[in-house]
C-alpha positions in Angstrom: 117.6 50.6 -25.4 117.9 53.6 -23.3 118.8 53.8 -19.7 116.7 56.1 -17.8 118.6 57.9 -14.9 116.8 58.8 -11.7 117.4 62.6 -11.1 117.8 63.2 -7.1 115.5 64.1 -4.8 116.0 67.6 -3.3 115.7 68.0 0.7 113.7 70.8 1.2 116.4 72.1 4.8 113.4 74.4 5.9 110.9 71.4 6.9 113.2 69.8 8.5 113.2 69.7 12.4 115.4 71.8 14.4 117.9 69.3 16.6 117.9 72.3 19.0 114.5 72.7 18.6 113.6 68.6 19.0 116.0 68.3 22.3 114.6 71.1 24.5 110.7 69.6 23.2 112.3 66.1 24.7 114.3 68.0 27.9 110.7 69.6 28.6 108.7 66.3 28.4 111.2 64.9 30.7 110.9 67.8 33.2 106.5 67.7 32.8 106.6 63.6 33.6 108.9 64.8 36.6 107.8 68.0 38.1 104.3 67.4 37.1 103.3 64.8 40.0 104.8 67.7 42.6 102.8 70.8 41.3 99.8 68.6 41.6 99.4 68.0 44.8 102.0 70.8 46.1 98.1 72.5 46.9 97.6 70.4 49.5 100.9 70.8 51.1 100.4 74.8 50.5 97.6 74.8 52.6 98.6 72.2 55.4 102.0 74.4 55.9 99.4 78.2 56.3 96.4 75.8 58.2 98.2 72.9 60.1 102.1 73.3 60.5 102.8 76.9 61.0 99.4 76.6 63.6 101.0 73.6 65.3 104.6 75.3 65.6 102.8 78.1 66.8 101.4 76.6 69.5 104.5 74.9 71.2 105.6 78.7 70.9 102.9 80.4 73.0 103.2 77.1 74.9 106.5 78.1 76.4 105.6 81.6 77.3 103.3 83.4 80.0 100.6 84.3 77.1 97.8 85.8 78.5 94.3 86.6 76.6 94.1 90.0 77.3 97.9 91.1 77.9 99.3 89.4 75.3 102.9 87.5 74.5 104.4 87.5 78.1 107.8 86.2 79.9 109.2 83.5 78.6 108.7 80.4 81.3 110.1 77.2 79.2 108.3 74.1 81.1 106.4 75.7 83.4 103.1 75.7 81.7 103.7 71.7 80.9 104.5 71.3 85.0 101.9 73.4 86.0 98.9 71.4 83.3 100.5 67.4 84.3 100.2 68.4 88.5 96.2 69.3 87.7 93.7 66.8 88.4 91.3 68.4 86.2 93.8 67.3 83.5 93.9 64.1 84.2 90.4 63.7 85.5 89.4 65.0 81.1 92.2 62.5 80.3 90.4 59.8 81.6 86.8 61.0 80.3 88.1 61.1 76.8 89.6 57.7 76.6 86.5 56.6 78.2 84.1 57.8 75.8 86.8 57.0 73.2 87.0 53.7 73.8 83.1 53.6 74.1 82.7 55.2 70.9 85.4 53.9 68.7 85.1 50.3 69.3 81.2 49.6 69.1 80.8 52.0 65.6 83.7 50.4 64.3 81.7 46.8 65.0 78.3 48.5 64.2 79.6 50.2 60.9 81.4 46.6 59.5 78.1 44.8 59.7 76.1 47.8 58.2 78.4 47.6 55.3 78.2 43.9 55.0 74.2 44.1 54.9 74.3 46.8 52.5 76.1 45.0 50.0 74.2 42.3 49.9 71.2 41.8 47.0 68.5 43.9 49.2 65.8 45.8 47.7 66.3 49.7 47.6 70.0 49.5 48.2 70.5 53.4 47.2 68.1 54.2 49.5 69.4 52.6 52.7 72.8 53.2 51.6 71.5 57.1 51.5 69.9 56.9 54.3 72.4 55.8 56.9 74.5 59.1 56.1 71.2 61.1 56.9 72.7 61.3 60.7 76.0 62.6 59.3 74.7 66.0 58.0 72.7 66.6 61.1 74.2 69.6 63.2 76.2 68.5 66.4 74.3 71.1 68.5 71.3 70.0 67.2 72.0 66.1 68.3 73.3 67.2 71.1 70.0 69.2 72.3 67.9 66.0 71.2 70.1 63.3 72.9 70.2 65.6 76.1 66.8 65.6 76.5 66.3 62.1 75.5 68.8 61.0 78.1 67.3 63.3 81.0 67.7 61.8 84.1 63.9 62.4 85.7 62.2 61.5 82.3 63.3 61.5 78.8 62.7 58.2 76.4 65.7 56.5 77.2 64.2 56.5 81.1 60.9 55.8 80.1 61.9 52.6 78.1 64.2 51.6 81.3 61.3 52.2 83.6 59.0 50.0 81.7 61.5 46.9 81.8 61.6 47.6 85.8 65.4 49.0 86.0 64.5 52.3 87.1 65.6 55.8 86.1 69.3 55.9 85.2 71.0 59.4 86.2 72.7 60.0 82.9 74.1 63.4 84.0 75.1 62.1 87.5 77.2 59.0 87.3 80.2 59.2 85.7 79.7 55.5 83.2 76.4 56.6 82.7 77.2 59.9 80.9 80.0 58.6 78.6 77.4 55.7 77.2 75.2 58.6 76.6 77.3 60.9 75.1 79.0 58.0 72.9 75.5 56.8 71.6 75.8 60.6 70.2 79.2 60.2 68.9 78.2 56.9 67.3 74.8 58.4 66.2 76.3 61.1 64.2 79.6 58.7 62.4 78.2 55.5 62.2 76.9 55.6 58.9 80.1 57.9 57.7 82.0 54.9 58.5 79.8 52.3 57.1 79.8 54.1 53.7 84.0 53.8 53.6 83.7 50.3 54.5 81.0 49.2 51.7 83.4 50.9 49.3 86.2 48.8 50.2 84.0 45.8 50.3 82.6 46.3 46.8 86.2 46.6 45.7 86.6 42.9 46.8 86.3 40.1 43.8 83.1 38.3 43.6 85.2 35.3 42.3 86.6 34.8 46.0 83.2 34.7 47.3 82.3 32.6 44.5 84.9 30.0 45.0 84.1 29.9 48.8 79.9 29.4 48.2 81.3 26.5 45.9 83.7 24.9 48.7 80.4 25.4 51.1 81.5 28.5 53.1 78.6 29.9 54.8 77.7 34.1 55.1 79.2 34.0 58.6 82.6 32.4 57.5 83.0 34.2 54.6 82.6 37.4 56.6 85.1 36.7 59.1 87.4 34.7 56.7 87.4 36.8 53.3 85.8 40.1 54.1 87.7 41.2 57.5 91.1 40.1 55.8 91.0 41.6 52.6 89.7 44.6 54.6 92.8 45.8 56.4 94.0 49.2 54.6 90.6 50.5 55.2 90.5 48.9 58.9 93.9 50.6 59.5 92.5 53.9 58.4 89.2 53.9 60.3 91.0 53.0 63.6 93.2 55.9 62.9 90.9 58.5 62.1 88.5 57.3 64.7 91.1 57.8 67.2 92.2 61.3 66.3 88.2 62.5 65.8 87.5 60.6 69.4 91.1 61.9 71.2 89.4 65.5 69.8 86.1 65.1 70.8 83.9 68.6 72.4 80.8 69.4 70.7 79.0 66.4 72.1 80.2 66.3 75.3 80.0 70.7 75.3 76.1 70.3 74.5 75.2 67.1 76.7 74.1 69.9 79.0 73.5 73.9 79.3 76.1 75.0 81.3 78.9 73.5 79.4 81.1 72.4 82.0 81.7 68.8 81.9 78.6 68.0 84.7 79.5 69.4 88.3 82.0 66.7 89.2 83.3 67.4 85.5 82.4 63.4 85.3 82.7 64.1 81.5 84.7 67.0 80.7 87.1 66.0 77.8 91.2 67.1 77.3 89.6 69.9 74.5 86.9 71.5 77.3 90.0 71.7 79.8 91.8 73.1 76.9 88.9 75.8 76.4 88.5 76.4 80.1 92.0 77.2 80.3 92.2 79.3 77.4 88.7 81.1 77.7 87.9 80.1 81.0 88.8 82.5 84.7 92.2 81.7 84.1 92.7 83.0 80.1 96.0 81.7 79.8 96.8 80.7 76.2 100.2 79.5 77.5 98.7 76.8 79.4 96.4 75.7 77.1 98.4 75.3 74.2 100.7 73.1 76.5 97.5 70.5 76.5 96.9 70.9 73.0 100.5 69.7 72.5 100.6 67.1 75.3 97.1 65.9 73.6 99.0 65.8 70.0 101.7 63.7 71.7 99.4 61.3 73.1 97.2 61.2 69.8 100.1 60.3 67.7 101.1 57.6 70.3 97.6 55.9 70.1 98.0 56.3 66.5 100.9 54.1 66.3 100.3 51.5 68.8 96.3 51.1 67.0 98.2 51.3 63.6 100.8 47.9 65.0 97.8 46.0 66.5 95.4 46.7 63.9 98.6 45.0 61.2 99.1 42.2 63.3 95.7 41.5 63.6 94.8 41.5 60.1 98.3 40.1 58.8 97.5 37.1 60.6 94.2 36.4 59.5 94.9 37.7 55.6 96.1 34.0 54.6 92.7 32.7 53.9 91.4 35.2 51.1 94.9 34.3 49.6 94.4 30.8 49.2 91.0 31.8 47.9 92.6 33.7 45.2 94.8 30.9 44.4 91.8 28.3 44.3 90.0 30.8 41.9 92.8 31.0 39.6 93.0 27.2 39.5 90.0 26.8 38.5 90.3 29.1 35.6 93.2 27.6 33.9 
């Protein structure tokens, strides 16, 4: 009987991996899963520090300085401009017409654009084509809305007159009184983002679980309560975003109010002359002075971010207090699938 040896196997060293080679392939798949994230989206921060920072730092610059249109960089004055702009009434007279129409605006097509949403995702028939349609107003030029609205809302005729004269109200002079002309020029404002809005909150509400709504139809939860109890709730990031770009959009507002007639002024009591027309009147205006009206722009970006925060903390609490009833849901739902 013979005894058969196994020869050994020879290593071929030139297919083998490199160690050197293998650790810098690992050290750069360590630095892609790391660095990658930031290259992405370094873009976005690109272009906010050339088109939004170095434009806002800017401004608090020629804000402290006599900067004229035509002259140029002047003296430097410090507080002057920000004294001079806070002892105007005209400031505080726009002021008071932009939280005005803000407040008109933000708060009904908020309302208007929740229950859009919540009728859109319903079973209806044509459901692409109402959910097209109510963005239709969106793309429509501001100037152009404006001219349509401004001669719907004349104050000696128009359609909105007409319809008020055949109730028995009477004309309304929706150029003359001050309440008057923010109503009208938020029904533009609300015309034109209404269905913008609706279409964020229908995404969100789509992105809700049928088997909450299922489990509430089963416990005998009406439309109306499901709304208000699992809908709103489970709705707050978007809420929280809406109410937070509605109030820097409505803080900002001009083209509505700049069109609502043809001279451009705000009426002749400036009864709706907004922070942003001051801010043009000053800047392009008799007076010229880009020192001045960059000290509004930044006392308007001071009060924008404080809205900003104090809608952001009552928005929270608001929904944080209600969000305790689509919880349960969830928790009845997965009971009833073990």
């Amino acid at each position: 009987m013979s005894v058969s040896s196994a020869s050994p196997e020879v290593v071929d060293s030139s297919r083998m991996p490199d160690p050197r080679r293998s650790a810098f392939r690992r050290k750069l798949s360590r630095w892609d899963v790391k660095v990658s994230p930031y290259l992405f989206i370094s873009p976005f921060f690109v272009l906010f520090f050339v088109a939004g920072l170095f434009p806002l730092v800017y401004t608090f610059w020629v804000s402290l300085h006599d900067w004229n249109l035509i002259g140029g960089q002047g003296d430097f004055v410090g507080t002057k401009n920000y004294t001079y702009v806070l002892q105007q009434p005209l400031f505080w007279k726009g002021l008071r017409n932009t939280f005005s129409i803000f407040l008109l605006s933000g708060v009904t097509q908020t309302l208007a654009a929740l229950v859009l949403a919540a009728v859109l995702n319903q079973n209806i028939r044509a459901k692409s084509f109402w959910r097209m349609g109510v963005l239709l107003p969106y793309v429509v030029a501001p100037v152009a809305v404006g001219v349509i609205f401004n001669k719907m809302f004349a104050d000696k005729s128009g359609l909105i007159n007409t319809l008020i004269d055949k109730v028995g109200l009477g004309p309304v002079g929706w150029h003359a009184d001050v309440l008057s002309s923010h109503i009208a020029i938020a029904t533009m404002v609300n015309f034109r983002w209404t269905g913008y809005v609706t279409l964020i909150f229908l995404a969100a509400m789509q992105a809700i679980p049928r088997e909450i709504y299922e489990a509430a139809v089963v416990d005998g939860a009406s439309r109306l309560r499901q709304f208000v109890s699992i809908t709103v709730p489970m709705l707050r990031p978007t809420i929280i975003f809406v109410v937070i770009t509605a109030t820097i959009g409505g803080l900002q507002i001009f083209d509505e109010p700049r069109v609502f007639d043809q001279a451009g002024q705000g009426g002749a009591d400036r009864q709706w002359m907004t922070v942003t027309m001051y801010i043009y009147e000053l800047g392009w205006g008799s007076q010229k002075s880009f020192g001045r009206a960059a000290a509004v722009s930044w006392i308007l970006f001071l009060v924008i971010i404080a809205v900003g925060i104090i809608n952001f903390l009552i928005t929270r609490r608001i929904s944080s207090g209600s969000a305790k009833a689509p919880a349960r849901a969830v928790r009845v739902v997965e009971g009833r699938t073990r």
